[in-house]
C-alpha positions as CSV (number, residue, x, y, z in Angstrom):
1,X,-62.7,-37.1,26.9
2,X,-63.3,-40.6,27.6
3,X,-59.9,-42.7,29.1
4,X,-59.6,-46.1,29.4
5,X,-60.5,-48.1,32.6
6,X,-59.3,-51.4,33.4
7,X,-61.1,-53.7,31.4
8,X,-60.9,-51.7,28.3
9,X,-56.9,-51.5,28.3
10,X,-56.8,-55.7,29.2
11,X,-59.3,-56.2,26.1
12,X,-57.5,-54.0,23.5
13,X,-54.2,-55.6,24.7
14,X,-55.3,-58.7,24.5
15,X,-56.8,-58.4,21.1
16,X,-53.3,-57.0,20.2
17,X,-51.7,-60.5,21.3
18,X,-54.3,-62.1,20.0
19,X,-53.6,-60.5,16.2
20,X,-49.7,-60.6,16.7
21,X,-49.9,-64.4,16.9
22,X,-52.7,-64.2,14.0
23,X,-49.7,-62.1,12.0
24,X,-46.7,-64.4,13.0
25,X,-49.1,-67.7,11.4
26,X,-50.0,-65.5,8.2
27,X,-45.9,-64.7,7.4
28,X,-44.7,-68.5,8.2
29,X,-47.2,-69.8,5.8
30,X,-49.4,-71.4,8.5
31,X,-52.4,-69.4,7.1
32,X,-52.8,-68.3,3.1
33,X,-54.4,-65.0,2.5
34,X,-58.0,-66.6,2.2
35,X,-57.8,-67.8,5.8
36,X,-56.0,-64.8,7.4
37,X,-58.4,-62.4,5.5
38,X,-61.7,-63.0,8.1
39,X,-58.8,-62.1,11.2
40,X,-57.3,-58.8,9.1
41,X,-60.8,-57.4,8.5
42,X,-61.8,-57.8,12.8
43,X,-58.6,-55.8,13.1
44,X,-59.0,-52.8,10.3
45,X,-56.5,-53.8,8.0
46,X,-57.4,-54.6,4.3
47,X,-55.1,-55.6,1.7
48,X,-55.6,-52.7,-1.5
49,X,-54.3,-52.3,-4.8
50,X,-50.4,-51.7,-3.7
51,X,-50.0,-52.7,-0.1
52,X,-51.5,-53.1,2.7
53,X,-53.6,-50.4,4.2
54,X,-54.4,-50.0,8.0
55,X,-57.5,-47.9,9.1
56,X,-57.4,-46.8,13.1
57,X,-60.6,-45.9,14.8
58,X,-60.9,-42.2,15.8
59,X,-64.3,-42.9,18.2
60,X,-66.9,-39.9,17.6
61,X,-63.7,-38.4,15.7
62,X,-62.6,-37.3,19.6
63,X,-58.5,-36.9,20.4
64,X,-56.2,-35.3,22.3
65,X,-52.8,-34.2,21.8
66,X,-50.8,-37.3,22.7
67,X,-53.1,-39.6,20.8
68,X,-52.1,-37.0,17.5
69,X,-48.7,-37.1,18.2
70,X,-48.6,-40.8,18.3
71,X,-50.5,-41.1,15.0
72,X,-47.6,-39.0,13.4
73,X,-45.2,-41.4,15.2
74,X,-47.2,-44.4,13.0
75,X,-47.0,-42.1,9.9
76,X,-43.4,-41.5,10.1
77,X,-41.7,-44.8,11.5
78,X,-43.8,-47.4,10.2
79,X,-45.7,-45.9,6.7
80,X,-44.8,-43.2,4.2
81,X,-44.7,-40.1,7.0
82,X,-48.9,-39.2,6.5
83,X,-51.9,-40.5,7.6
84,X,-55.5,-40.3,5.6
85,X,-58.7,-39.0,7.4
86,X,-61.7,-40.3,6.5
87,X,-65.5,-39.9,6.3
88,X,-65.3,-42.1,9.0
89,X,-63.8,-40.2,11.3
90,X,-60.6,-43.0,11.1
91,X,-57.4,-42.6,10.1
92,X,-55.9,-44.8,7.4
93,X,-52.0,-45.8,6.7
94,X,-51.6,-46.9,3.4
95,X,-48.0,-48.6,3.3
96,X,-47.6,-50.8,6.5
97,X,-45.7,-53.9,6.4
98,X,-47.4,-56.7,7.8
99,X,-44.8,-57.5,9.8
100,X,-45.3,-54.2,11.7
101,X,-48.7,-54.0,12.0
102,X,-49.1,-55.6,15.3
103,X,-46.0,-53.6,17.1
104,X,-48.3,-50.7,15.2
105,X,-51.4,-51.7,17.3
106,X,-49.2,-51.7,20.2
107,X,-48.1,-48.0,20.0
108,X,-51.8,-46.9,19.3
109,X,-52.7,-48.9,22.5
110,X,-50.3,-46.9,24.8
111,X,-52.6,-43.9,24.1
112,X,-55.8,-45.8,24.1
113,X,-56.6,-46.2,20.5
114,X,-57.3,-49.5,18.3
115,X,-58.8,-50.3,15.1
116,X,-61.6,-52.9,16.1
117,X,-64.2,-53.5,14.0
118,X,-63.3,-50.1,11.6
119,X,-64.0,-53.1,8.7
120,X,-65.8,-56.6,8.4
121,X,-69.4,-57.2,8.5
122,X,-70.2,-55.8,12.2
123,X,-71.0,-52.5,13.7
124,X,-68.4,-50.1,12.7
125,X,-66.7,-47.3,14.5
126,X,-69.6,-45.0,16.1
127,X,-69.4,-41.2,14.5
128,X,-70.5,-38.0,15.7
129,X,-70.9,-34.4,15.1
130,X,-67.7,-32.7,14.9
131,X,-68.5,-29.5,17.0
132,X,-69.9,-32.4,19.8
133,X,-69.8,-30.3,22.8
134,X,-69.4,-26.8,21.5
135,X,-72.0,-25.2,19.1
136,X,-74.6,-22.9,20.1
137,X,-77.5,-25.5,18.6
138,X,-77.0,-28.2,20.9
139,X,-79.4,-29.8,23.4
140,X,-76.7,-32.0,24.6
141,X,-73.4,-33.4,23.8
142,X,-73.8,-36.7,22.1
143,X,-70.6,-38.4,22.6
144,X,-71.2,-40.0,25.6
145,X,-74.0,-41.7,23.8
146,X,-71.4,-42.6,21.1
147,X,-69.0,-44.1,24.1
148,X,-71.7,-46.1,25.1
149,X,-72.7,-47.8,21.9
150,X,-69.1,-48.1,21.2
151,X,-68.9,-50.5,24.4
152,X,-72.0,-52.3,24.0
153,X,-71.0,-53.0,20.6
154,X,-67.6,-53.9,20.3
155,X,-66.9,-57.9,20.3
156,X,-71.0,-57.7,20.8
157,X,-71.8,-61.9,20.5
158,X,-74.5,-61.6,18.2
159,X,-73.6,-58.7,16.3
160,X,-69.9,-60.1,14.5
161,X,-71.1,-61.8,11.4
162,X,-74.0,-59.6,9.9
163,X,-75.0,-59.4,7.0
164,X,-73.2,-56.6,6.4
165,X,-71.1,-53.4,7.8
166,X,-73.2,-51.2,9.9
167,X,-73.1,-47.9,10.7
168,X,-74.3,-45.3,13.2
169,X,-74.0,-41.5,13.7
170,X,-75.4,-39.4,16.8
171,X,-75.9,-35.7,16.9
172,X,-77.2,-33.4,19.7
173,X,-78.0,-30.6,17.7
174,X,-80.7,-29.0,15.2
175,X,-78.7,-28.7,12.1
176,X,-77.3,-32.2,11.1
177,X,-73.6,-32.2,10.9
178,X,-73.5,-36.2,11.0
179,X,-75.5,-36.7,7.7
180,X,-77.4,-38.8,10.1
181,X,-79.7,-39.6,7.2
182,X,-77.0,-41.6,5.6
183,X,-76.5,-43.9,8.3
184,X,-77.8,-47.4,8.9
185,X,-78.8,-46.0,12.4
186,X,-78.7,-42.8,13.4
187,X,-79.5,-40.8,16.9
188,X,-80.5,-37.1,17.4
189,X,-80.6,-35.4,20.6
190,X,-84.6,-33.6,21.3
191,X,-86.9,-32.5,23.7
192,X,-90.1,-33.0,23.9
193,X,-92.6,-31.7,26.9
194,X,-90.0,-31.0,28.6
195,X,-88.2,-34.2,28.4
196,X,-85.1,-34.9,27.0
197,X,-85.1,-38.5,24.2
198,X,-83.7,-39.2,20.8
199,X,-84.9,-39.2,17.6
200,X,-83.9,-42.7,15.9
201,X,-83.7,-43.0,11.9
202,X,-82.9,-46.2,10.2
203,X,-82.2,-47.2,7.0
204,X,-80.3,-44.4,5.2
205,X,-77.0,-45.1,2.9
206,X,-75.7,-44.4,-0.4
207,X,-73.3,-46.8,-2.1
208,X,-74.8,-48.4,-5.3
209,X,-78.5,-48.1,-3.7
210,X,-78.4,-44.2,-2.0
211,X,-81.6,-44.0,0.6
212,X,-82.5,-41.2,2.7
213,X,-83.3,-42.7,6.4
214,X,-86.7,-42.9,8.1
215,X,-87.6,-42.1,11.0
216,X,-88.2,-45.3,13.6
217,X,-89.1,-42.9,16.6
218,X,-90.0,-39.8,17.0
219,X,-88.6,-39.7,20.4
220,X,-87.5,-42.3,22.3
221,X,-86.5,-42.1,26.7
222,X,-83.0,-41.4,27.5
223,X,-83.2,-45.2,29.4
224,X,-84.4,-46.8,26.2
225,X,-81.1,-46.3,23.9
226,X,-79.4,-49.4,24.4
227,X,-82.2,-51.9,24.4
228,X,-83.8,-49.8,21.5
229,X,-81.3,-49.6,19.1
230,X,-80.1,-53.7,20.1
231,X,-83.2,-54.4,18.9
232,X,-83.1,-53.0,15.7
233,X,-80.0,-54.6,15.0
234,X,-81.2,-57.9,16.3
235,X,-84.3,-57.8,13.8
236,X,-81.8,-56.8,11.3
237,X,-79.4,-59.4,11.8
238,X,-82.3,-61.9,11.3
239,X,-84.1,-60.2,8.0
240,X,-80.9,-59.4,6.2
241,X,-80.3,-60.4,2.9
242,X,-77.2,-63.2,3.2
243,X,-77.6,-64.7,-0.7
244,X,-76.8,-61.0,-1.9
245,X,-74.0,-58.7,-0.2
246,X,-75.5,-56.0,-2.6
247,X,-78.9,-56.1,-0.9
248,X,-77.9,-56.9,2.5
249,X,-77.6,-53.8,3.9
250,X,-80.8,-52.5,6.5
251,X,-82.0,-49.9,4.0
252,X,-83.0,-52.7,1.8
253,X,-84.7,-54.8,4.6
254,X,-86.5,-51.6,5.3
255,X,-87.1,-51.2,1.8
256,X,-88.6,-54.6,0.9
257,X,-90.3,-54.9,4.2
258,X,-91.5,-51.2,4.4
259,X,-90.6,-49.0,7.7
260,X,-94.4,-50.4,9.2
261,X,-93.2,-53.9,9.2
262,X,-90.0,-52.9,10.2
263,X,-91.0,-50.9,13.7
264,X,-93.6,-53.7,14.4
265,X,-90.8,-56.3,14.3
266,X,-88.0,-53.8,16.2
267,X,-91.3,-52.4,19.2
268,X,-91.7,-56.3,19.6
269,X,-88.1,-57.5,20.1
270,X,-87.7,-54.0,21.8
271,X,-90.4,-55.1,24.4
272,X,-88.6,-58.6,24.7
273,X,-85.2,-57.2,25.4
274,X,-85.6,-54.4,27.7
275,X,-86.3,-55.9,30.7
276,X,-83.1,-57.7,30.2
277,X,-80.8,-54.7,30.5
278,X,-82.4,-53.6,34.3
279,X,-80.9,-49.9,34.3
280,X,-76.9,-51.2,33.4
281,X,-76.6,-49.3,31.1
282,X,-77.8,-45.9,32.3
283,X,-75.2,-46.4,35.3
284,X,-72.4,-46.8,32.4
285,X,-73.9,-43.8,31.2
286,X,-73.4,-41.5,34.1
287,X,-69.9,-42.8,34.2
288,X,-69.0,-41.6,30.8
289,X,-70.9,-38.7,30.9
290,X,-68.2,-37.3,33.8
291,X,-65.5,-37.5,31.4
292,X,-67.1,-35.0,28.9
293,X,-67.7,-32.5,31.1
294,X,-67.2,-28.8,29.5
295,X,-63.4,-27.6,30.1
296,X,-62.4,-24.9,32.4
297,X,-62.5,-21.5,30.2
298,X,-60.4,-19.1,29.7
299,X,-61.2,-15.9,30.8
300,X,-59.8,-12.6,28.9
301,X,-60.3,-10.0,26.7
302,X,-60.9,-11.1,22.8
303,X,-60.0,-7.6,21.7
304,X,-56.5,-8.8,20.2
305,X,-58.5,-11.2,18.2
306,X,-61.0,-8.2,16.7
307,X,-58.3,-5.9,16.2
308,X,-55.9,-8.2,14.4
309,X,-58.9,-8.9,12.1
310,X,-58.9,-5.7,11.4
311,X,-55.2,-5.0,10.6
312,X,-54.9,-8.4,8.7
313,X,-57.2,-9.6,5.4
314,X,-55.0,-12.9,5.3
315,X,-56.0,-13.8,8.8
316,X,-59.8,-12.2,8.4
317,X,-60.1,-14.4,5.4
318,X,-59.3,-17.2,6.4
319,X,-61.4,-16.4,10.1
320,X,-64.6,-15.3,8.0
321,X,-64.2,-18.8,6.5
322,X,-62.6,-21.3,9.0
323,X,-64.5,-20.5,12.4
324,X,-67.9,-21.4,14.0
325,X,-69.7,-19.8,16.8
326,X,-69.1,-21.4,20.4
327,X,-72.0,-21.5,22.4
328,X,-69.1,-19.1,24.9
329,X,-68.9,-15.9,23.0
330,X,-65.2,-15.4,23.9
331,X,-64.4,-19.0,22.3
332,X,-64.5,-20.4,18.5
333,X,-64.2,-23.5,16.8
334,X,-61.7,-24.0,14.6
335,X,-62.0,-26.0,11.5
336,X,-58.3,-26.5,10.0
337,X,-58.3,-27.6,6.4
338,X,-56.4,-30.3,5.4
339,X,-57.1,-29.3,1.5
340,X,-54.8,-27.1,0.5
341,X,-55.2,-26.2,-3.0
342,X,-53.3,-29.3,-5.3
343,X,-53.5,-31.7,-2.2
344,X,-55.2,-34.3,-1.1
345,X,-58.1,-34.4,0.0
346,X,-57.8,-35.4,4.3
347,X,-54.3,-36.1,3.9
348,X,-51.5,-34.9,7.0
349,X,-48.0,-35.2,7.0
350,X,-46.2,-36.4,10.5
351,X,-45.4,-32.7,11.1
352,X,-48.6,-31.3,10.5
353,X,-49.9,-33.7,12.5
354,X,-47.5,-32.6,15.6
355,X,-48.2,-29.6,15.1
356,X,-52.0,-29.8,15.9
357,X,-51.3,-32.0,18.7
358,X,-49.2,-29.0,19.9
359,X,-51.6,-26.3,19.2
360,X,-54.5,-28.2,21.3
361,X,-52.4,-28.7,23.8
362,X,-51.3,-25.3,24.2
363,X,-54.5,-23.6,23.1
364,X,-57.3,-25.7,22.7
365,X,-57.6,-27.6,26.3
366,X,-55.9,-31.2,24.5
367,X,-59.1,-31.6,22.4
368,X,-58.7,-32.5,18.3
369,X,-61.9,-33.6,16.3
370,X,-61.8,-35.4,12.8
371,X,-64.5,-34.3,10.9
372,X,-66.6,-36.6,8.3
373,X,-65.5,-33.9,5.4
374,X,-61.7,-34.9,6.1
375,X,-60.6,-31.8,8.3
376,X,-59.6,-31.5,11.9
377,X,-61.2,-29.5,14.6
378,X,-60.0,-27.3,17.7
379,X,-63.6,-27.3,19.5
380,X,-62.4,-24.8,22.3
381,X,-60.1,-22.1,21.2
382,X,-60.3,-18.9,23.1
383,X,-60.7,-15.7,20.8
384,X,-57.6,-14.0,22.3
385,X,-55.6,-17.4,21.0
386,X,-56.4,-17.2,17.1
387,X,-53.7,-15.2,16.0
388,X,-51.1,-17.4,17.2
389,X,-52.9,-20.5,16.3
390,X,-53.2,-19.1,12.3
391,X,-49.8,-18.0,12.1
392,X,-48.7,-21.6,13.4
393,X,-50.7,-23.2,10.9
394,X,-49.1,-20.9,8.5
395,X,-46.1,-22.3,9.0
396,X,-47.5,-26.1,7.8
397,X,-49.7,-25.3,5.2
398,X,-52.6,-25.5,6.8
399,X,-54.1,-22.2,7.0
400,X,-56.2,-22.7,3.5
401,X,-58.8,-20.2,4.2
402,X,-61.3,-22.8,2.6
403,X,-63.9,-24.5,4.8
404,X,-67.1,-24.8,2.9
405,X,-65.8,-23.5,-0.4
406,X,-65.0,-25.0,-3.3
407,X,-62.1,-26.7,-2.7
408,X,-63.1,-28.2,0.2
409,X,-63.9,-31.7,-1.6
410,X,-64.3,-34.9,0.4
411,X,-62.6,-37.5,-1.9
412,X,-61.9,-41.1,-1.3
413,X,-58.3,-42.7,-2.6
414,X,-59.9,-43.8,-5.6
415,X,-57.7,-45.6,-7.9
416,X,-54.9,-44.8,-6.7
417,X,-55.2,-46.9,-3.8
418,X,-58.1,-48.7,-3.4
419,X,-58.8,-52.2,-4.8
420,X,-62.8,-51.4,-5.0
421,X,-62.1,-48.1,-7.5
422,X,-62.9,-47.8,-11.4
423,X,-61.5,-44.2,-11.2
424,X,-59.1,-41.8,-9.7
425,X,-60.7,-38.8,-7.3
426,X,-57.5,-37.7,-6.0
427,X,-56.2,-35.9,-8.9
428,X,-59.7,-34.6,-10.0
429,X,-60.1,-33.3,-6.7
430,X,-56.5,-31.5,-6.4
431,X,-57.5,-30.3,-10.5
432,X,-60.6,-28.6,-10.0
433,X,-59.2,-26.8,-6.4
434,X,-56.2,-25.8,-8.2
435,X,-58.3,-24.8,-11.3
436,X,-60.9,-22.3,-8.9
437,X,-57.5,-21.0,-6.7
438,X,-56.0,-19.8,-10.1
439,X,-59.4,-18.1,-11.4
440,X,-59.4,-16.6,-7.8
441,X,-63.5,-17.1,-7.6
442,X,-63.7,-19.5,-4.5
443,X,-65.3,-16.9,-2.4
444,X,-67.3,-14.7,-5.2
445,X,-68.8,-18.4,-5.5
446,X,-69.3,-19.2,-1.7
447,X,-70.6,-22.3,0.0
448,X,-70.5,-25.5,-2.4
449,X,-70.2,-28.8,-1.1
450,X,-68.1,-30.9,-3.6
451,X,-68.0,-34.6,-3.3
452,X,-65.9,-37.0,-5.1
453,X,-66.0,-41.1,-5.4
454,X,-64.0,-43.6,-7.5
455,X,-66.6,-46.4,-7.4
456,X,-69.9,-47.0,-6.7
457,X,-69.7,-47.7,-2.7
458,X,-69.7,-43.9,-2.7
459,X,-66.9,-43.4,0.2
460,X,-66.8,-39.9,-0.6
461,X,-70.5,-39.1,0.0
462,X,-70.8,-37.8,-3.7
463,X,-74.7,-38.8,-3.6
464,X,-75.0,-35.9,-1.1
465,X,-73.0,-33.1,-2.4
466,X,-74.3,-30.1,-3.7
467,X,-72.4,-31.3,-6.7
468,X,-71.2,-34.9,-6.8
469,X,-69.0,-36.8,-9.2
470,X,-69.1,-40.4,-9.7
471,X,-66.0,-42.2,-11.2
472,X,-66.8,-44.7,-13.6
473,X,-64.6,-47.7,-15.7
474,X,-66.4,-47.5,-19.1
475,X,-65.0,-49.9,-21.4
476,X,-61.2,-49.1,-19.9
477,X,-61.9,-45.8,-19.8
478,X,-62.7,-43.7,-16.9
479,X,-66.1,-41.7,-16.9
480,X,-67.2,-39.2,-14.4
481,X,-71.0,-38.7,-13.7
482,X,-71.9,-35.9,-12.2
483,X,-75.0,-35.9,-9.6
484,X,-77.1,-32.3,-8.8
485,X,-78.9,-30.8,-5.6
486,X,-77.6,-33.8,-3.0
487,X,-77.5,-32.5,0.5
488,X,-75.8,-33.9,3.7
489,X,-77.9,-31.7,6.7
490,X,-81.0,-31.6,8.0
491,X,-82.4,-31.0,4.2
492,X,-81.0,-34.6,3.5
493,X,-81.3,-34.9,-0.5
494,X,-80.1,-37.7,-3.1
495,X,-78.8,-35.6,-5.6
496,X,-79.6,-36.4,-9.1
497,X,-77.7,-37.6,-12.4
498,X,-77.5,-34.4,-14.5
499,X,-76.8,-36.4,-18.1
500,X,-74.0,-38.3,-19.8
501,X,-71.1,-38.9,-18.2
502,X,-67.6,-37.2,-18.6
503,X,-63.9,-38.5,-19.7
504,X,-61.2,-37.2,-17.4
505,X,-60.1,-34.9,-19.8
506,X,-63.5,-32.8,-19.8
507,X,-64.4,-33.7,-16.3
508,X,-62.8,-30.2,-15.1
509,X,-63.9,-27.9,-17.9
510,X,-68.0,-29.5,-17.3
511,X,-67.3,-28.3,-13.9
512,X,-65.9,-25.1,-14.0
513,X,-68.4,-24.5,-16.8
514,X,-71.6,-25.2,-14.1
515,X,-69.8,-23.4,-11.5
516,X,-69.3,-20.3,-14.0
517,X,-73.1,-20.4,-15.2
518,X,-74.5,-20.9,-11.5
519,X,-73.1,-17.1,-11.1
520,X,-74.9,-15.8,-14.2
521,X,-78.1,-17.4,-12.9
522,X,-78.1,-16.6,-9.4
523,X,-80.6,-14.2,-8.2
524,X,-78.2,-12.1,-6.1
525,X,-74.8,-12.8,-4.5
526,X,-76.2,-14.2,-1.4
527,X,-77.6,-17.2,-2.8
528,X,-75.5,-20.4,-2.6
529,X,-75.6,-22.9,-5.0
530,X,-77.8,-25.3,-3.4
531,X,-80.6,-22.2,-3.5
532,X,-80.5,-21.6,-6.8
533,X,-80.7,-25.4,-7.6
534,X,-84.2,-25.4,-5.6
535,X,-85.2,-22.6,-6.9
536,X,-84.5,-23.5,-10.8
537,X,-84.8,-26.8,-10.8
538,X,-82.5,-29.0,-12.5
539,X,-83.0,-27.5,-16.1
540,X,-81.3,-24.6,-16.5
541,X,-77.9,-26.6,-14.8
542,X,-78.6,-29.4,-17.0
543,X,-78.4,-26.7,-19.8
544,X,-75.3,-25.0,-19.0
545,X,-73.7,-28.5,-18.6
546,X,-74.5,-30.1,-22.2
547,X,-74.6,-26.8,-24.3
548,X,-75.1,-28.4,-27.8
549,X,-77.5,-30.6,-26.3
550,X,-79.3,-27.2,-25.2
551,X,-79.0,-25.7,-28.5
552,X,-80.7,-28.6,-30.1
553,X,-83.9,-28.6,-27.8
554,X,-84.0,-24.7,-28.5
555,X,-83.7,-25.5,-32.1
C-alpha cells in the first residue's frame, strides 16, 4: 500500500487548517451558506436533505487495518455509529456536525486519509478494480497508476473549476470489474507485441444521458499516461459545455464533436504537452510501484479449508458464493457482503467495521478493498484461514452468503437522505432481498445484478444492471422504472426501459414476477439472467412484466 511521504502529510494538513478556519467563518456568520458552499464541496462535504453529510476518499478503494479502525472511530464518536460505502469506493457519514468536521479531517489525517476533491467540479477520487493485485486475469496491478493520477491531479491548477465532476477508473485485467465504460476516463492494462500500454476510453457515464465509452487508444506507452490523459482533460476543460451543467459532462463533448474530432484535438495537445513532463513522472512511478509489491505468502496446507467445506453447507454456501480465485492457488479473495437480507445496501456499523480491520490484520496481510458494488474485500486470505474468518463474520452479521445474487443490490440513499432524490431505494432494496430470502430462491436463481437509483444522476449504476430500477417523483407520487439487459463488464450495455413505470406498492410484486418467469423461460439451470435476456430478446420479459398488456396483443 501506498504511505504518505513528506509533502503529502504537510499538504493534507494544511488543507485541514485551511478548512478549520473556513468552518470557524461559516458558524460565526462571517460566510452564509452560498459563500461557504464552493469551500464545503473542495472538502467532500455536502449539505443533504437532514444534515450534513461527509464523503471520505477510499483511493483505488485500498485500506488497511488502522485506516478501518479509524473510520469506525468517525462512525461512532462523531455520526450515528455507521459509515456508507459507495460506488465510489468512498465512505460517507451522514450526521456530522459542522462543528466537528474539521477535528473529523484531523483524525482521518493521522492514518493518511482525506476527502479532497470526492465532490465539486474537478477530478474526483481515482477508482480501481477491487481484486487490484490478486486475480488470476491480471497483466498488472493498476493501482500504482491510480496513485499516480491521484497526485497529479489533486489541487491540479487547471483542473479545479471544470465544467463538471470527472471521473476515472483503471483496471489491469481482462474482465472489467471497474465498469470502465462508465467513466469519463478510463485505463486498462494490455500487451501488445510484447509490450506492455493501456487501453484509454473516454466518454462513458450514465446519469440522465447513459453512454457507453469509446475507445481514444488502442494502446498507448507506459511513459505516455500522464501527458496523455492531461491532455484529454485539457481539451475537455476547454470544449465543455459551461451554459448547461446537464450537457457539460465529456460524453457530450464527445458526443457533439464525435470521437474523430475529439482524438484530433487530444493527439494535438498530447504532442504539445509531452515534452513538458521529461520522464517525472515515470520516476514517481517507480516510487509507487515499490509500495505495491505482492505480500509475503503464507505457506501451509489448505486441507482444513477443503475438509471443513465438506463437513459444513453453511460455510460451503457461503464459500461457493463469496470467494474468487487468487492468482496463488493456496490463497482466495474474499468478498464480505455488507447486504444482509433487510439492510442497507453498503452500510457498516463501528463494530463491523473493527472487526474487518481485525480480520486483515490478523489474516489478510493489513489489506481491505471497497468495492464499487458496496462490499469490502480481503484480497489475500490464505485457504487454511477461511474457517476462522467466516465464523468471525458470523458473529457481525456479515457472513450473507450473497455475492452476485439477488440481494446483492447496489443502492444509493435515495430519499431518504439525499437532497437530489425523487424516490426512496433503500427500502426497495431491503424489500425485494427480504422478499427472495423468504421464497428461499436466491441461488436456484443465480447471478443477477440488481441496481437501484432514486433520481436520475443514477448513483447506483441502475443503467447497467442486469435489472435496473429508476425512482421517479410522478405528480407526488413515487414511480419506479424498470430498465433490462444493462451490463457493467467487459460486455458494457445500457439496459433498456421495459414499459410503464411502477408505484411503490407494485414495484416488488413486478419484480419478483420477472424474476419468477425468467426461471420458466430459461433454457437450463446454468443460464443466468443476462443469457437468457440475449438470447430472447426483450419480448418475452416485457411480457411477463405487463401481463394484461400481453394478453391484449395476443388477443
Amino acid at each position: 500500500m501506498y504511505k504518505y511521504n513528506d509533502f503529502d502529510e504537510a499538504f493534507v494538513r494544511e488543507r485541514v487548517s485551511q478548512f478549520k478556519a473556513q468552518v470557524d467563518r461559516r458558524i460565526d456568520g462571517s460566510l452564509t451558506e452560498d459563500e461557504f458552499k464552493p469551500f464545503r464541496l473542495m472538502n467532500g462535504l455536502y449539505l443533504q436533505l437532514h444534515a450534513y453529510m461527509l464523503r471520505v476518499a477510499i483511493p483505488y478503494g485500498t485500506l488497511n487495518g488502522g485506516q478501518m479502525r479509524q473510520l469506525a472511530y468517525v462512525a461512532e464518536t462523531f455520526d450515528k455509529g455507521y459509515g456508507h460505502f459507495t460506488t465510489r469506493q468512498n465512505i460517507q457519514y451522514n450526521w456530522p456536525k459542522l462543528a466537528d468536521v474539521p477535528v473529523i479531517l484531523e483524525k482521518l489525517a493521522d492514518v493518511e486519509m482525506h476527502a479532497i476533491q470526492t465532490s465539486g467540479n474537478t477530478i474526483r477520487n481515482v477508482t480501481a478494480d477491487h481484486f487490484a493485485g490478486a486475480a488470476g486475469d491480471e497483466i498488472a496491478d493498476p493501482r500504482p497508476i491510480a496513485e499516480l493520477l491521484r497526485q497529479w491531479s489533486t489541487d491540479h491548477p487547471e483542473f479545479q473549476a471544470l465544467p463538471r465532476k470527472f471521473k476515472i477508473a483503471v483496471s489491469g485485467a481482462t474482465n472489467d470489474r471497474a465498469v470502465l465504460r462508465a467513466h469519463d476516463v478510463a485505463v486498462q492494462v494490455v500487451e501488445q507485441d510484447g509490450q506492455r500500454g493501456y487501453r484509454i476510453f473516454v466518454g462513458g457515464g450514465l446519469g440522465r444521458t447513459p453512454m457507453i465509452g469509446k475507445v481514444l487508444r488502442d494502446f498507448l506507452p507506459e511513459a505516455d499516461l500522464l501527458p496523455y490523459v492531461e491532455a484529454v482533460v485539457s481539451v475537455w476543460n476547454l470544449l465543455g459545455r459551461r451554459d448547461n451543467k446537464y450537457k457539460a459532462r465529456i460524453k457530450i463533448t464527445v458526443h457533439e464533436h464525435g470521437i474523430e474530432e475529439i482524438s484530433r484535438l487530444v493527439e494535438d495537445r498530447f504532442a504539445e504537452i509531452r515534452p513538458t513532463f521529461s520522464g517525472v513522472d515515470q520516476v514517481i512511478l517507480r516510487e509507487i510501484e515499490a509500495h505495491f509489491a505482492n505480500p509475503t505468502y503464507k505457506t501451509g496446507s489448505t486441507d482444513g479449508f477443503d475438509a471443513y467445506k465438506a463437513a459444513n453447507p453453511a460455510f460451503r454456501s457461503w464459500a461457493d458464493t463469496n470467494l474468487a480465485a487468487h492468482k496463488n492457488p493456496d490463497y482466495a479473495i474474499v468478498s464480505i457482503s455488507l447486504k444482509a437480507h433487510g439492510a442497507t445496501p453498503g452500510d457498516a456499523s463501528a463494530d463491523q467495521m473493527r472487526m474487518m480491520a481485525e480480520l486483515a490484520e490478523k489474516y489478510g496481510h493489513n489489506e481491505l478493498r471497497i468495492s464499487h458494488e458496496q462490499n469490502v474485500i480481503l484480497p489475500y486470505v490464505h485457504k487454511s484461514d477461511l474457517p476462522e474468518i467466516y465464523n468471525a463474520l458470523r458473529g457481525v452479521a456479515l457472513a450473507t452468503a450473497n455475492i452476485g445474487l439477488i440481494s446483492d443490490i447496489i443502492a444509493c440513499p435515495g430519499m431518504d437522505y439525499c437532497a437530489l432524490a425523487t424516490a426512496r431505494s433503500i427500502p426497495i432494496a431491503q424489500e425485494i432481498a427480504t422478499r427472495f430470502d423468504e421464497l428461499k430462491l436466491e441461488h436456484e436463481v443465480g447471478p443477477l445484478k440488481i441496481k437501484i437509483s432514486g433520481c436520475i444522476n443514477a448513483c447506483g449504476h441502475h443503467h447497467v444492471g442486469h435489472i435496473g430500477i429508476l425512482g421517479l417523483d410522478r405528480a407526488g407520487v413515487e414511480n419506479y422504472q424498470i430498465t433490462l439487459g444493462g451490463d457493467h463488464t467487459e460486455n458494457a450495455a445500457i439496459g433498456e426501459r421495459a414499459g410503464p413505470g411502477f408505484s411503490a406498492d407494485e414495484i416488488i410484486p413486478a419484480i419478483e414476477r420477472l424474476v419468477l418467469g425468467y426461471l420458466d423461460i430459461r433454457r437450463d439451470a446454468d443460464e443466468t439472467f443476462i443469457q437468457a435476456y440475449r438470447r430472447l430478446g426483450a419480448q418475452p420479459f416485457k411480457n411477463i412484466l405487463y401481463p394484461e398488456k400481453a394478453a391484449q396483443n395476443a388477443a
